[in-house]
N, C-alpha and C positions, 0 to 999 in steps of 0.2 A: 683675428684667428680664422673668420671665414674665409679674407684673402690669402692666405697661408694656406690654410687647406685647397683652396682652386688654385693654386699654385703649383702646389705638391701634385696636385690631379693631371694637371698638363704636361707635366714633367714625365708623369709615371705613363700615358698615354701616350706620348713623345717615344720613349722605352719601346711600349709594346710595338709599335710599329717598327721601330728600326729591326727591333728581333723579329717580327715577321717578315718582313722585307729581306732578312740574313739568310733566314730561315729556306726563303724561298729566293736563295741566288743560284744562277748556276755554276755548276766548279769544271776549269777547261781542263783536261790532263791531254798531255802528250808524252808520245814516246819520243827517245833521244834523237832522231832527226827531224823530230816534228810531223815526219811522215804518216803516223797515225794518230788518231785525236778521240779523246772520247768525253763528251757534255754528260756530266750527271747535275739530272733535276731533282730541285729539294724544295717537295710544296708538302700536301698531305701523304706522301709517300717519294719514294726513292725513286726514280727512272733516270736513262741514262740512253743516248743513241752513241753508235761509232762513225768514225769518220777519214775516211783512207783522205788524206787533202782535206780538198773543201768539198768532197763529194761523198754524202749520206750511202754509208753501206747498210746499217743495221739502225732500227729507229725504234724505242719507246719499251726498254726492256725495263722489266722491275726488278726489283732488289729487294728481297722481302724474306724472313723466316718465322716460323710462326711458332713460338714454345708452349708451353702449356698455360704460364700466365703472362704474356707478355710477344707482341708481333716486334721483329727488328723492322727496322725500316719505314714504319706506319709516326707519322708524324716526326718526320727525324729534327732532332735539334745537333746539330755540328758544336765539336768541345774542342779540338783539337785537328790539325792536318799536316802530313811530313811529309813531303817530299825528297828523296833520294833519287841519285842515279846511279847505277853500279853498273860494273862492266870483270867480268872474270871470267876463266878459263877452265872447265868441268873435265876431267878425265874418264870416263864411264869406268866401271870395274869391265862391263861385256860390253864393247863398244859395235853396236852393231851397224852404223854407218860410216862413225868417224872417230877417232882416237883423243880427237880432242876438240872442243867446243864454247866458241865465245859464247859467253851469257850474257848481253849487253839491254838493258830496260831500264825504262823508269819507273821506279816503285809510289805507292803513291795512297798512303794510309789515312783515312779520314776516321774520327775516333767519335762516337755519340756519345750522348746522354742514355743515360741504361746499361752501362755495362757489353756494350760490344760496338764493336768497329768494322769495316769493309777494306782492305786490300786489293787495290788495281796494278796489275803489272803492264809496262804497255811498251813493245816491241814496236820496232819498224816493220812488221809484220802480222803481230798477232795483238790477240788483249785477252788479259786476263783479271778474273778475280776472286773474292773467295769473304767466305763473312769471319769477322774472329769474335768468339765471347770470351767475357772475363766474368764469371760468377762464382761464387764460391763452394754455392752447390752443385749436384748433379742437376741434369737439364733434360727435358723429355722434347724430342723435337718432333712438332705435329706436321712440319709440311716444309720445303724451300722452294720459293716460288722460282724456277728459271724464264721466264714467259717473255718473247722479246717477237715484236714483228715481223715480216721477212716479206721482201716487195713481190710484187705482186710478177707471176708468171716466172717462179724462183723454182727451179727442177731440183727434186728431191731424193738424195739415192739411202735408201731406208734397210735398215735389218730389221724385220718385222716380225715378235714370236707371237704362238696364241699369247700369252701371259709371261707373269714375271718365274713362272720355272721355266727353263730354256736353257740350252745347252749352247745356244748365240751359232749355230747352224745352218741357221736359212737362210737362202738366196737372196739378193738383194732385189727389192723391186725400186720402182725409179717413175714417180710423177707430181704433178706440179702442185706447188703449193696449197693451191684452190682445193685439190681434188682428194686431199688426205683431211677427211670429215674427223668429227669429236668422237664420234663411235667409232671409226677403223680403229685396227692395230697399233699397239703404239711402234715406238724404234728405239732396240737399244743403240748405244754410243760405241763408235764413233758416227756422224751423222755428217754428212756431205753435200752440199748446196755449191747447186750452180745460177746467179743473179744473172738476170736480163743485161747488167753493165759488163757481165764477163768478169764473177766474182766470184773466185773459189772459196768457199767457208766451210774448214772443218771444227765440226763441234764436238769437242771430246772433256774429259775428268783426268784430275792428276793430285796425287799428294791422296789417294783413298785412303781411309783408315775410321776402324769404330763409325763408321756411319753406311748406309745400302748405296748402291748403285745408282746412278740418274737413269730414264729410262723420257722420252720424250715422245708427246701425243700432239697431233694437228687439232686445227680449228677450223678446217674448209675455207669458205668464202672469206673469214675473218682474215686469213692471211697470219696466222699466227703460230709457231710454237709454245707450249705448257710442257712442263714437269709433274712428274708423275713417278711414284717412287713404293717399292714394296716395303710392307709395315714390318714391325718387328715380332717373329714368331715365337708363343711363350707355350706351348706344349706340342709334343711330337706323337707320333705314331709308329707301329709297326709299318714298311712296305717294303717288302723283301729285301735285298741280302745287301743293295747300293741305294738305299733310298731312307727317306724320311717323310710320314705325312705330317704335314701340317692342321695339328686342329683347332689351334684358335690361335688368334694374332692380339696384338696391341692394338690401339687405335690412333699412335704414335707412331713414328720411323726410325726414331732414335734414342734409348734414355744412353748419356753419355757425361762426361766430365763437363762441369760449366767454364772451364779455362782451359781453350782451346783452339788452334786452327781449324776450319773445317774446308772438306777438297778444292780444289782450282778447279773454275768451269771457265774453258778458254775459246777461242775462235782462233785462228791462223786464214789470214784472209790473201789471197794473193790470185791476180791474174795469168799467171805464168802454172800450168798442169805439173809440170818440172816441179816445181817448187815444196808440193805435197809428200812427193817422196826424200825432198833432201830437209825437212823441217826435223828437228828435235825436241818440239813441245816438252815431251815427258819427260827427255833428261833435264830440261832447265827447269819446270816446275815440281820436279819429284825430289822429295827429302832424299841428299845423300847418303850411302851406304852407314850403316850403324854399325857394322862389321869391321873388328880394327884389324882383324888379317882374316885379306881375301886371297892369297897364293895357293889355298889349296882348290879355289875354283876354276876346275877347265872346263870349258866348252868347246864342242866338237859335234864329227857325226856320230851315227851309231845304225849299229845294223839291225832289222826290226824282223821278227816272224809273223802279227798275227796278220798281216793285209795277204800277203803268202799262205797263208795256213799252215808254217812251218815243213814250207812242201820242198825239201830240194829232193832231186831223182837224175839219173843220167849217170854218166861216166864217174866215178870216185863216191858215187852213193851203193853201200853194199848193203846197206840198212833201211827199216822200217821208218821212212821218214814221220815225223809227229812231234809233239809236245815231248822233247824226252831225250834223252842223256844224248845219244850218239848224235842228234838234230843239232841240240846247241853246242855239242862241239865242235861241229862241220859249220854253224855261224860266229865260233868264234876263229875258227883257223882262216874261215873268209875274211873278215875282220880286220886278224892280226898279217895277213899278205898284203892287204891294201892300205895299211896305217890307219885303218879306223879306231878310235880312242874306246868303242862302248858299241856292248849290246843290250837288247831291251828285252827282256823276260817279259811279255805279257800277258795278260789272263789263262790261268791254265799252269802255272808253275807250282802254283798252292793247293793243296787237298782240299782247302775247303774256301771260298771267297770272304767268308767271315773269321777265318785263321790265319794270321800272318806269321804263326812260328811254326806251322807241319809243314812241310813240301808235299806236293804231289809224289807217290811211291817211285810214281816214272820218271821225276826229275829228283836226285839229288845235287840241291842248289850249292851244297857247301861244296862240292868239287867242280862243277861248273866254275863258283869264283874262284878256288884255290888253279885250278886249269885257264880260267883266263888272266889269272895275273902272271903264271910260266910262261903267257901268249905275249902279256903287254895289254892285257884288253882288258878293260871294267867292266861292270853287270849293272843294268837297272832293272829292279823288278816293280810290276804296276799292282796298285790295291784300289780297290773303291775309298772313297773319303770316311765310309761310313766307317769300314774296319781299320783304319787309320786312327778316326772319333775314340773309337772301341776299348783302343789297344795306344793310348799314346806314349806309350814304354817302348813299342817298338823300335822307335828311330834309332838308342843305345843300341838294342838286339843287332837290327843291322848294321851299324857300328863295328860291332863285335866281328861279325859276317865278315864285315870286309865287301860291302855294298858300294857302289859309286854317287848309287841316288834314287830316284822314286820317281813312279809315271803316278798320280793321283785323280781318279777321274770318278765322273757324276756329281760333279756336288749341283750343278742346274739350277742354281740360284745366287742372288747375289743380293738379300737381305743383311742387314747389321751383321746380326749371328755369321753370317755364311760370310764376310769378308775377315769378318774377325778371326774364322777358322784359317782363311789364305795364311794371316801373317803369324799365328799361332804357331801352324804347321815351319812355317818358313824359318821361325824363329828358334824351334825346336831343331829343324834337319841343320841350320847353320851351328847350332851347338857341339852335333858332333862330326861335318865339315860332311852332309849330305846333301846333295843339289835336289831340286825337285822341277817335274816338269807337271805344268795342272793340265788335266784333260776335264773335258765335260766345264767348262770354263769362263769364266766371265774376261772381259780385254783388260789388257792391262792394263793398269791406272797410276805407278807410278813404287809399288810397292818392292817389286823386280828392282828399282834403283835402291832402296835402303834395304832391301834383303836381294843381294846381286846374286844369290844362290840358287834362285828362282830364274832358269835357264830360258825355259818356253811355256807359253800358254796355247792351248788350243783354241777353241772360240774364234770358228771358224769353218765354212763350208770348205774341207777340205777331201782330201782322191779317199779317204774312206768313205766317203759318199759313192763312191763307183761313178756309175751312170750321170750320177746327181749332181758331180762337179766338173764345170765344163767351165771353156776360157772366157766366152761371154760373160760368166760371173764371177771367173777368176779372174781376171783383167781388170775388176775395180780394187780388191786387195791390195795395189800397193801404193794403192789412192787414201785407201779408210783403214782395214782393218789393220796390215801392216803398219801403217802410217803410225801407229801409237804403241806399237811396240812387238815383241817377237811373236814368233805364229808359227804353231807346231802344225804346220798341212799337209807332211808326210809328203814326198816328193821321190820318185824315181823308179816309175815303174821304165817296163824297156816292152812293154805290149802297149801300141797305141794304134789308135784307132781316131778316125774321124767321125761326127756324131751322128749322121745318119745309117751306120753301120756298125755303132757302137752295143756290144756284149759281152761281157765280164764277169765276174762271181771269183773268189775264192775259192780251189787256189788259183786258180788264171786269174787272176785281176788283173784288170786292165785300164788304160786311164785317156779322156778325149784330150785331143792336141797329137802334136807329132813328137817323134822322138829327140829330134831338135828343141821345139819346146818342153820338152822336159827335162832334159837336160841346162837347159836355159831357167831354170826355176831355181836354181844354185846359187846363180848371182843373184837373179832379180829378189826371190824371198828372203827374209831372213829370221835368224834362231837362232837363238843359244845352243840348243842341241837339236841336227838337223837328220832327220832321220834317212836311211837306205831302205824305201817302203818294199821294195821285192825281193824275189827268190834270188837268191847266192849263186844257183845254178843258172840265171839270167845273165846275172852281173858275168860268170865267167865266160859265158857265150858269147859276151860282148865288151870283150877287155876291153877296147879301144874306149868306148863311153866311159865303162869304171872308172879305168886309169884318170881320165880326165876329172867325173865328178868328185872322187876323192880326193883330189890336189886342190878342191875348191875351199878356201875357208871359210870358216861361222862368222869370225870377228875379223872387223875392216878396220885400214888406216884410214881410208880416203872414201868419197860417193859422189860422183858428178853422173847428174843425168844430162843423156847428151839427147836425146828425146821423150817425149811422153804424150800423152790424151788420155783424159780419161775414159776407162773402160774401153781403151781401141787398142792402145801401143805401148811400151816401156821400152826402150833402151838406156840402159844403164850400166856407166864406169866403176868396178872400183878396185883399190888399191890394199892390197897386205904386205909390208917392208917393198919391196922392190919390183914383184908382179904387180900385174895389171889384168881384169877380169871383166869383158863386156856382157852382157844378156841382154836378149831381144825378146821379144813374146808379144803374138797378136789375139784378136779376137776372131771369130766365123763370118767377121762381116763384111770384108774385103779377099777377093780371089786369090789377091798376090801384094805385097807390099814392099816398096823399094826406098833406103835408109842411104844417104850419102852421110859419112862418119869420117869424121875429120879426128886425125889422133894426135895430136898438137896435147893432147893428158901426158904425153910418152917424156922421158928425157931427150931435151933436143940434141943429136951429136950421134945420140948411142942405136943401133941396128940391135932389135927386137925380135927373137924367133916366135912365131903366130902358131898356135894350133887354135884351130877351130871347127865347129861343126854347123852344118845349113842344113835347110831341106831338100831333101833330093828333089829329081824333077817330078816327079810322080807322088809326089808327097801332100798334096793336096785333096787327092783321090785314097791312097796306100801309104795310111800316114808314119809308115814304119820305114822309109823310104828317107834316108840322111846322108851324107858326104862330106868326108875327112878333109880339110884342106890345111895345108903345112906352107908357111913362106916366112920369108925374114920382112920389118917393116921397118918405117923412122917414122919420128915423130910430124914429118911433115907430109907425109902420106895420106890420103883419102881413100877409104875402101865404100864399095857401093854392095849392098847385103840386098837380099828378098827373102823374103819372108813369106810363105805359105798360110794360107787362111787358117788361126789353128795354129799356127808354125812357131818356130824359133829358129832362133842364133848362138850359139855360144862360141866363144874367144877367151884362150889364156894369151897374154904376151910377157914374156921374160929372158 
């Protein structure tokens, strides 16, 4: 019996070893040309490095979530793992690069002990992952650790608010790894890294829902990024007519369903600057549209008052220009001359900002819409979130109306609660076939794809900033915050100015770059619903610009960048059925800049008529200083462009 039992004991010791040994093997995943790879380590916890080749981009990131009884990831024991590879074809409902899109990855689900599992998708470009539980109860989540290395002397280009209220606003700053301490600023997402190998890494969220925002803090000399996430808020406060205080939080980030996916945190790695702008992260990791009919969603431009102060004056104005009846009829007869689909009623149409069924005395909105649908023109009018909160009956009211959609702005946070309002709201205007654009805004995350009604987001240092938004800062946008999805920056003023002589205000506003570059913001940005930020009495002044930015569309077939740098340059191709549409845009940091463009994009065979617009020669100094140029071209032509400090390019070909 004793030798039995020391029998049994070696056996059983035999066991534990092999299971420790399992325990702590490594798992190799690749994506489908093998061209990307990523080692996850399984000892007392979860880590994982990425690997473009055989060459270490990203080393020693954790995997970890922490619930209230119970850490994912801390001692994993492996049950199960699947491997798939898929490959399919995404149609966006608002296609704002492309019309249609390979989704080609290998998915790659390893399943634990405890009730939840890790999902890794891994592209020949990107990698992603995302934690899933399966519990039966609700789940209180205390923390998700994102926290992963970053090599040393790795430059950093950051959006940095005081805190987690933020209206995602501020200028990017931009330094190296080392020198963003545990006390600075954190940065919201998207977050953009450039490695010493010449490795573009952008770090962004997708698939958001029922849980806050990522929001990501350095670690100085460590060389490291951490996660960092705002709690969940359980009582409010009065703070005037667009706002909420907060007075006391959870000491949680999420109580939510225990059988769930939760968001994609992805990297898109690649050495080619091009790349950033033609990537579609968020259509390949975003839940599909839940919308079984989307025909009644258009996106288009729209004509705007409040950057204007509602100011037209001059020849055909006989009237008290303002907030007020004869104003927005003369913006919608602009409007309806130039085939703009929508105008924007903003702040100032309502009697009270906390009432969304009085009008202002001075506007009667019900004849405004009934007068802009005799035009062909739709109406959107904007509410704070809070009186949206207040009154969430409204959405039927304007229904009723005869509304096209809603501008929504201030909500300044992006807590559980506060994203959970996003797809609330989203879910309700889809009900009665209302689009919404969010202002005051957190970046998209993926939510715009399964509620495709959701045109544009703001969150974004954009020309309402006046002074505050210039090309140097604008020039990383179509790097980061574009990059992950639409961006309402309000684009087209026809007063420019270059920034050592820059002065503006309402109604003159005014915008830094030349008039070329801003017209050049048509092609380069993009939006579901793109706004005409100036006076009507501008736009007529300068048919030639109109005519052109209005023929520009929101949704693309095609997007080839046929240049780029980050933060320096963008030229960019794209395609709607048969046209062809270039944009140029520099930064203040070169005098002049010269682009050999080869148009080999063109149908070979067929003779192309060119409109375009350059900087004039003065346009460096007078930056209102632009030139018309008209030619026929082929596809096997090369044009040679410059580009003014500041400056732009624009090109139709058809």
């Amino acid at each position: 019996m004793i030798r039995l039992k020391k029998v049994y004991t070696g056996i059983t010791l035999l066991l534990l070893l092999l299971s420790a040994s399992a325990s702590a093997k490594d798992i190799e995943m690749q994506s489908p040309s093998g061209s990307m790879k990523v080692v996850l380590h399984m000892g007392d916890n979860l880590r994982y490095d990425i690997y473009q080749g055989s060459e270490p981009v990203l080393q020693n990131g954790l995997l970890q979530m922490t619930l209230r009884d119970q850490t994912l990831g801390e001692k994993p024991k492996l049950s199960k793992r699947k491997t798939t590879q898929k490959c399919e074809t995404i149609h966006p409902v608002v296609p704002l690069k492309y019309a249609s899109i390979e989704n080609k990855y290998c998915d790659e689900r390893l399943d634990f002990k405890g009730g939840y599992a890790i999902e890794f998708r891994l592209y020949d470009d990107a990698v992603a992952y995302r934690f899933i539980t399966s519990k039966k109860e609700e789940i209180e989540v205390f923390d998700e650790t994102f926290s992963i290395d970053i090599p040393q002397g790795t430059l950093m280009h950051l959006q940095q608010p005081s805190g987690f209220k933020t209206s995602y606003e501020e200028a990017y700053s931009h330094l190296p790894i080392s020198e963003w301490k545990a006390n600075d600023k954190m940065s919201t997402l998207p977050v953009l890294m450039k490695t010493p190998a010449g490795y573009n890494i952008l770090i962004s969220e997708a698939d958001l829902r029922d849980y806050p925002c990522l929001f990501l803090k350095g670690e100085g000399e460590a060389n490291r990024i951490q996660s960092t996430f705002p709690k969940v808020p359980l009582e409010f406060g009065e703070d005037g007519d667009r706002s909420l205080k907060i007075l006391k939080e959870a000491d949680y980030i999420a109580r939510t369903t225990g059988s769930r996916t939760f968001p994609w945190r992805y990297f898109f790695i690649t050495k080619n600057d091009s790349a950033l702008l033609e990537q579609t992260m968020i259509d390949k990791l975003a839940a599909p549209s839940c919308l079984t009919d989307v025909s009644w969603i258009k996106p288009g431009q729209t004509a705007w008052e409040w950057w204007n102060a509602a100011s037209p004056y001059g020849d055909g104005v006989d009237f008290v220009s303002g907030f007020n009846m004869n104003t927005y009829k003369y913006f919608i007869d602009f409007a309806a001359r130039y085939g703009i689909p929508y105008i924007l009623m903003d702040e100032g149409w309502a009697k009270s900002t906390r009432d969304p069924y009085t009008p202002n005395p001075e506007v009667n909105v019900h004849e405004i819409i009934r007068y802009g649908k005799e035009k062909g023109v739709g109406v959107i009018l904007w509410f704070t979130w809070l009186t949206v909160e207040n009154h969430f009956d409204v959405f039927k009211t304007l229904a009723d109306w005869g509304v096209a959609g809603l501008k929504i702005d201030f909500m300044d946070r992006s807590d559980q609660w506060m994203v959970n309002y996003y797809e609330r709201v989203a879910k309700e205007a889809a009900k009665y076939h209302l689009f919404v654009d969010m202002h005051g805004s957190f970046k998209p995350a993926g939510l715009e794809k399964r509620y495709p009604n959701i045109l544009s987001y703001e969150g974004v240092r954009g020309m309402e900033q006046m002074g505050g938004c210039f090309p140097n800062n604008s020039l990383y946008l179509p790097f980061m915050r574009n990059a992950v999805g639409a961006m309402d920056y309000t684009p087209g003023a026809m007063i420019s100015m270059q920034p050592e002589v820059y002065h503006g205000d309402r109604p003159n506003a005014a915008s830094i770059g030349t008039r070329a570059y801003q017209m050049a913001l048509y092609v380069v940005f993009e939006s579901g619903v793109q706004m005409l930020a100036d006076n009507p009495t501008m736009y007529y002044r300068n048919p030639d610009c109109t005519d052109f930015i209005t023929r520009v569309p929101v949704v693309w077939d095609e997007t080839r960048v046929l240049d780029a740098r980050v933060g320096e340059y963008v030229v960019v191709a794209k395609r709607k059925g048969d046209k062809w549409f270039i944009g140029a845009i520099t930064n203040n940091d070169q005098k002049c800049r010269e682009f050999d463009l080869p148009l080999d994009f063109l149908n070979p065979g067929q003779t192309y008529q060119m409109t375009s617009f350059e900087d004039g020669v003065n346009a460096g100094r007078q930056a209102m200083d632009y030139r018309q140029v008209n030619r026929t071209v082929k596809a096997d032509d090369h044009l040679t462009i410059k580009v003014v400090r500041n400056g732009g390019w624009v090109a139709r070909f058809e």
